[in-house]
N, C-alpha and C positions, 0 to 999 in steps of 0.2 A: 126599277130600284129608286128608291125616295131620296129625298137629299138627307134626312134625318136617319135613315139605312149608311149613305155611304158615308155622314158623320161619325156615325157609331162606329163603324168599319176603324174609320181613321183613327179615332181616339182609342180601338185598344188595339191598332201595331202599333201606334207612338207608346203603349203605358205598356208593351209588351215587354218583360225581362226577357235580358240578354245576358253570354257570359260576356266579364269583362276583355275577354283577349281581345277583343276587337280594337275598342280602347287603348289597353297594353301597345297592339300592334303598330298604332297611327303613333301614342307617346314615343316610344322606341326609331320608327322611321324619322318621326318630325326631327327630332335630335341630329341623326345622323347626315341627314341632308343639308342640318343647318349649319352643322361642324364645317364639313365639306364645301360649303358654300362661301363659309369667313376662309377657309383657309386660303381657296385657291382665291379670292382676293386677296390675301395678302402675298401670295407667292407669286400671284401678277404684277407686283407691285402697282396696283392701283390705288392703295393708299397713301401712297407718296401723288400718284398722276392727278388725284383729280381732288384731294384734299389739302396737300402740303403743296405743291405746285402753284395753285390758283391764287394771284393775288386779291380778287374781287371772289362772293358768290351771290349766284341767283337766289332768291327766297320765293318759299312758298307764301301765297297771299295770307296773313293771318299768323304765320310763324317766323318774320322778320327776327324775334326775338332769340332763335335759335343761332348760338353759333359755332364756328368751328375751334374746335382746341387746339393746340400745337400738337406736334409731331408724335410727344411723347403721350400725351393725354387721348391723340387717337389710337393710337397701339394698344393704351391702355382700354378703352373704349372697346375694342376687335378682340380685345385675349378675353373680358366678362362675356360678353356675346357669344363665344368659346365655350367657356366653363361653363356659363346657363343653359345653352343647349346640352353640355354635357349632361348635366344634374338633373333636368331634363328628361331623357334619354333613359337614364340611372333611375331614376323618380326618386331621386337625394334633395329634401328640402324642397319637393314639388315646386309650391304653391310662390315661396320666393322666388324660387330659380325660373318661375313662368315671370313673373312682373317684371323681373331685371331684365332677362332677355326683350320679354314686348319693350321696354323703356327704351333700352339701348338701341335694338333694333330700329324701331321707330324715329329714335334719334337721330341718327347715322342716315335715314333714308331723308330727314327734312330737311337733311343740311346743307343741298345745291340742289335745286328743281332740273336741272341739266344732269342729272343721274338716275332722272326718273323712268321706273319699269314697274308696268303691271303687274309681275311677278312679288316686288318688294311690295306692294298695297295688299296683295294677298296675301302673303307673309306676316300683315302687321293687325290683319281682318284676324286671322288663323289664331296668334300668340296673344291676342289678344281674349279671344276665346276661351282660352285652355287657362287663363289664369281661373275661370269660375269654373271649368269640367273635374271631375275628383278622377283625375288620371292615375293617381299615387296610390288608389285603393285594393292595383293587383301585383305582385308582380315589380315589388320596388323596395329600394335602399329604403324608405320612411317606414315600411314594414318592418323591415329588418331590425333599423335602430329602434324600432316600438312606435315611432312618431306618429303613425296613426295605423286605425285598424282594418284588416284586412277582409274584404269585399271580395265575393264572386260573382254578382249579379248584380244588372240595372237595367232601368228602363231604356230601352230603344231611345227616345224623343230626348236624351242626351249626347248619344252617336249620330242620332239625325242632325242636327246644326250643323257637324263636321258635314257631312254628305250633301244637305242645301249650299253649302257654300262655295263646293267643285263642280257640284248642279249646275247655280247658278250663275258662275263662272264662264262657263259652257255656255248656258243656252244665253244671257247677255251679248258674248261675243257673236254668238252667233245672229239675235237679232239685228246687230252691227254691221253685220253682212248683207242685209238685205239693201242694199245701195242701186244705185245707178250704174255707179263707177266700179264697182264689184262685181256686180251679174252681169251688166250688159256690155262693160268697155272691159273688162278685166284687168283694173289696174289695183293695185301697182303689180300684178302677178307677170304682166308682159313687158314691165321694165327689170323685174326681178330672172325671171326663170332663162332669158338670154347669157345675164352674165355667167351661168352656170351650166353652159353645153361642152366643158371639159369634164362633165362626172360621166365616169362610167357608165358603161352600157347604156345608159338612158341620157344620157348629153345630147345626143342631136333630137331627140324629139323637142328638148326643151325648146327649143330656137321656131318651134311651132304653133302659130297663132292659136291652135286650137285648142292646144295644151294648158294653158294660161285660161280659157274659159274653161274649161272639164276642170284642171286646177281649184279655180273660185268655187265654182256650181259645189265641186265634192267639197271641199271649206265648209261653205257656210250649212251646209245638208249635213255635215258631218259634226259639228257645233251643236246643231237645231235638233239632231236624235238624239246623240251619245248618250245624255242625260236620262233619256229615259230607257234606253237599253240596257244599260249599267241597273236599274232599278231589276229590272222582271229576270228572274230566275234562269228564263229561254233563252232569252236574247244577250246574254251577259259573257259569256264566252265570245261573240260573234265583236260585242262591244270592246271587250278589252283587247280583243286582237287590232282592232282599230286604235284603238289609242296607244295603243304600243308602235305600230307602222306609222299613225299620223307623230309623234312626237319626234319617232325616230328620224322622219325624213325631215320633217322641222328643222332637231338639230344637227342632221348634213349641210342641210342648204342654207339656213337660216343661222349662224352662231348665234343666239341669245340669252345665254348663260347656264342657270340652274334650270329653267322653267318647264324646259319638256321632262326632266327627269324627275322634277316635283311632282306635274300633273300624271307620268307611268305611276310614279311609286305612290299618288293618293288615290288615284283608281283602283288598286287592288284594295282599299277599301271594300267595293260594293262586292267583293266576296266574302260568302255564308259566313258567320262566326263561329262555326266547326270546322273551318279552313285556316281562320290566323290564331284557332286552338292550337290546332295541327303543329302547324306554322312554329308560334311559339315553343309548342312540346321539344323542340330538337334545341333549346336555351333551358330548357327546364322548369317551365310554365305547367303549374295544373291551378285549378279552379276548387276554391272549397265551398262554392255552390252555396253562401250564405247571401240573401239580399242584402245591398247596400238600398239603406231607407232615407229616402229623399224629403226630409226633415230639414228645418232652420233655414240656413242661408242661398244652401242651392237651389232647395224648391221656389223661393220666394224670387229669385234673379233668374228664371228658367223663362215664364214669360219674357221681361225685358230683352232677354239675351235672344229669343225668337222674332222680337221685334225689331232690332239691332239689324240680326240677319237680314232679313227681308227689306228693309230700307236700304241697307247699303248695297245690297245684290240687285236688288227689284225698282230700288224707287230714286234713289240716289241718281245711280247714271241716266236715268230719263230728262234731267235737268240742264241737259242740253237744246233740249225742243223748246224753253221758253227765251231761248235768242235767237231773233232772228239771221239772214245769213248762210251761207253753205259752212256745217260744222268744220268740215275737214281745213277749209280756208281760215275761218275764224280761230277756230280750238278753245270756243267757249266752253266748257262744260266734256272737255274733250278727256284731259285727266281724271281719273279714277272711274271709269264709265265700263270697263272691260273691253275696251277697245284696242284692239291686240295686232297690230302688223298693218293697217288698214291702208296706208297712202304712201306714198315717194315725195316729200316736198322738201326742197334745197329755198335757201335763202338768202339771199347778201346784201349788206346794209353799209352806210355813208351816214357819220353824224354830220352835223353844222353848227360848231358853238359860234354864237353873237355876242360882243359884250355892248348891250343897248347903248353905251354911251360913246361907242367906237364905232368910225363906218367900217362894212366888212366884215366877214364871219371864217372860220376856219374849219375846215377839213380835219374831223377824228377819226381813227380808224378804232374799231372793234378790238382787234389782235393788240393793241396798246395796252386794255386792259382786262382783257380776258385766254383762258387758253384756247387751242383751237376744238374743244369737243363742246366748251361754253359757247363759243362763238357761232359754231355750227348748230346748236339750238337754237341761243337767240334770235338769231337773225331770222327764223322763219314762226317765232310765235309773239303774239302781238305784249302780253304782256311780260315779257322779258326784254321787248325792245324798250319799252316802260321805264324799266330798272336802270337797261344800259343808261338810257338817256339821266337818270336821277343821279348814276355815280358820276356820270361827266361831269354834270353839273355839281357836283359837289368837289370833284376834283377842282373846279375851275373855282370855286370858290375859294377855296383852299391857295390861289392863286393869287389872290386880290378882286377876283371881279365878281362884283355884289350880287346881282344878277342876272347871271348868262341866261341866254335862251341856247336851245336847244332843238332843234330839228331831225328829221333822218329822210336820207332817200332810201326804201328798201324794198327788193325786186324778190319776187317769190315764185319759184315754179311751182306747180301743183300738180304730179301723174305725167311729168314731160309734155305737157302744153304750153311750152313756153312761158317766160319771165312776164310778170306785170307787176304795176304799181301795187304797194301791198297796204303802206298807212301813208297817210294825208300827209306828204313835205311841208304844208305850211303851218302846223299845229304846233306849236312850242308845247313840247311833250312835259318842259318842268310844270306849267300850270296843271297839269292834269292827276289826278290820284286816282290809281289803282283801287278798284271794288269789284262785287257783285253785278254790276250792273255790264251794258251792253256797251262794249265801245266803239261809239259810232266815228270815230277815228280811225278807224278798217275801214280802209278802201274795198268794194261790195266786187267778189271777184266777177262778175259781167262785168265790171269796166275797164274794157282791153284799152291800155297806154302802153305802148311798145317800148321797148329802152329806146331804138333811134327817135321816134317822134316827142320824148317827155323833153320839156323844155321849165329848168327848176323855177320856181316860183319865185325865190329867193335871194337865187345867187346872184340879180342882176341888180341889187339892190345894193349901194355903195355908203347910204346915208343915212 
């Protein structure tokens, strides 16, 4: 078969018409999941925990500018998020009700890097999407009130984006897996699966080394297929029973929010669209079998948005490999990369304000001015120890002292291989700005300093 054979092939399943239930099926779920997502945040009260609590917050590099509202401004912030996925859901005012949710959502997710989860970046990939997809064209309130007309058919290669982007989801993660520390030492899966031999039935295997390798091995094997068994007709059944067991046991052992029940409910995606015909039929859904003609704005944004895709799924998270370093130690390039569960690393840190024109320096503590789920990030990612050190310094300004310097001692496990030096104690961390680049102020984890034998650079210095 010729390459210009299996181009052809591909160019007409992508131009293939579909009906729209498929579409309908993902708008209508996307909604429901999202509702349910704001709420049981707000009925955790985690909007008070980690928004109105916080004296200080982390920023994402580049979005310093974002900030956080008062109490009333976030509620208000959490009930639009609400209503948009409603309308949403409803396909009421589509095309709005897609931008305000991406805005807001997205907002809300930049507002403390110490909140950050996988799950929220896809989330904000997905809403993002759906503002250019003609979701509203089957099947919706915008029908109803005339606002726009109603469509039975489209091309495939607009349902494909949604499907490359839980694809590549998958099989990302899955390349992520192929580690050292993953296949051959099986961490963090032998620090995890211990604390968990009070589950049922299957508790005491957990406490077994072997389990923890067979564990990883099906992981990352199970990442690296999924993707393409969910594609083939044969193997799709076999597929989505797997992702139903792997998510389920996920969220037994693993709590991590909404994201196993996002990835069950968008995997029923890769069933036939004479299934979420079906599906819809028992709401009231039929098809008037007229193409929707992909003219003006969407045809013309359909590249871009295929480009879009594939950098942020394919090309983006490889942006790790051009710093040198062990990733998981550094965490250059570590966020938005599809890197999902991957390590165990605790941290604990000691500032050292100086005021250069005073002998002597003092002892800051973290917890002074952060809370404890900020602090428990911080302390094991290099640039949030950045930050710390910039608000001390500006608290101490705020003090009268022109100048301070700023130091840290901070010890970092990595996979229970004990604590070691993590950044350089003798770097006055205020001189330093935050970028792009490689911060050779990480200490390279081959360099074992024990806590008993570290002897501070600094503290002995009175003058």
């Amino acid at each position: 078969m010729s390459i210009r054979t299996v181009t052809s092939d591909l160019k007409a399943y992508f131009n293939r018409e579909i009906d729209f239930s498929s579409l309908v099926f993902f708008r209508i779920a996307f909604g429901i999941l999202m509702i349910t997502g704001q709420i049981r945040f707000l009925a955790n009260d985690w909007v008070y925990e980690l928004y109105v609590q916080p004296k200080y917050f982390l920023k994402y590099y580049g979005f310093e500018w974002i900030s956080v509202p008062d109490e009333t401004g976030l509620y208000i912030l959490y009930a639009l998020s609400i209503v948009s996925a409603l309308f949403i859901s409803l396909g009421l005012f589509y095309r709005f009700s897609s931008i305000i949710f991406f805005a807001v959502f997205t907002y809300l997710e930049l507002m403390d890097v110490s909140n950050y989860l996988n799950h929220y970046y896809f989330i904000t990939v997905i809403s993002f999407l759906m503002i250019f997809l003609p979701l509203n064209k089957a099947f919706s309130l915008d029908i109803k009130f005339g606002l726009v007309k109603e469509k039975g058919l489209i091309q495939r290669k607009y349902f494909m984006l949604l499907l490359i982007c839980i694809t590549g989801l998958y099989f990302m993660a899955g390349l992520s897996k192929l580690n050292w520390e993953w296949l051959f030492e099986a961490n963090p899966m032998k620090i995890w699966l211990p604390q968990k031999v009070d589950t049922p039935l299957i508790g005491p295997l957990l406490d077994e080394p072997w389990m923890a390798y067979l564990l990883s091995w099906l992981g990352a094997a199970y990442d690296l297929s999924v993707p393409f068994l969910l594609f083939f007709r044969r193997t799709r059944k076999l597929a989505l029973f797997s992702v139903f067991m792997f998510h389920f046991l996920t969220a037994v052992f693993f709590p991590i929010g909404m994201f196993p029940y996002i990835m069950m409910t968008f995997s029923l995606l890769f069933l036939e669209n004479d299934t979420h015909k079906r599906l819809l039929g028992f709401i009231g859904y039929k098809s008037n079998g007229q193409k929707f003609v992909t003219q003006g704005f969407i045809k013309h944004v359909y590249k871009p948005l295929m480009g879009f895709v594939l950098f942020i799924f394919f090309v983006f998270p490889l942006r790790s490999h051009t710093y040198p370093g062990d990733l998981f130690w550094t965490e250059q390039g570590y966020r938005f990369s599809w890197r999902v569960m991957l390590m165990e690393k605790m941290g604990h840190c000691y500032f050292y304000v100086k005021d250069p024109n005073q002998p002597g320096q003092k002892e800051v503590l973290p917890s002074c001015y952060l809370t404890n789920n900020q602090e428990r990030h911080m302390s094991r990612q290099p640039d949030l120890i950045l930050q710390m050190a910039n608000i001390i310094e500006e608290d101490y300004k705020n003090q009268g002292i022109q100048d301070p310097e700023v130091r840290v001692v901070s010890w970092v496990n990595l996979n229970g291989k004990g604590s070691q030096l993590f950044i350089d104690p003798s770097i006055d961390l205020t001189k330093i700005e935050d970028s792009w680049a490689h911060k050779d102020w990480i200490i390279p984890l081959d360099s074992v300093i024990s806590p008993v034998d570290f002897k501070h650079p600094f503290l002995s210095r009175t003058d």
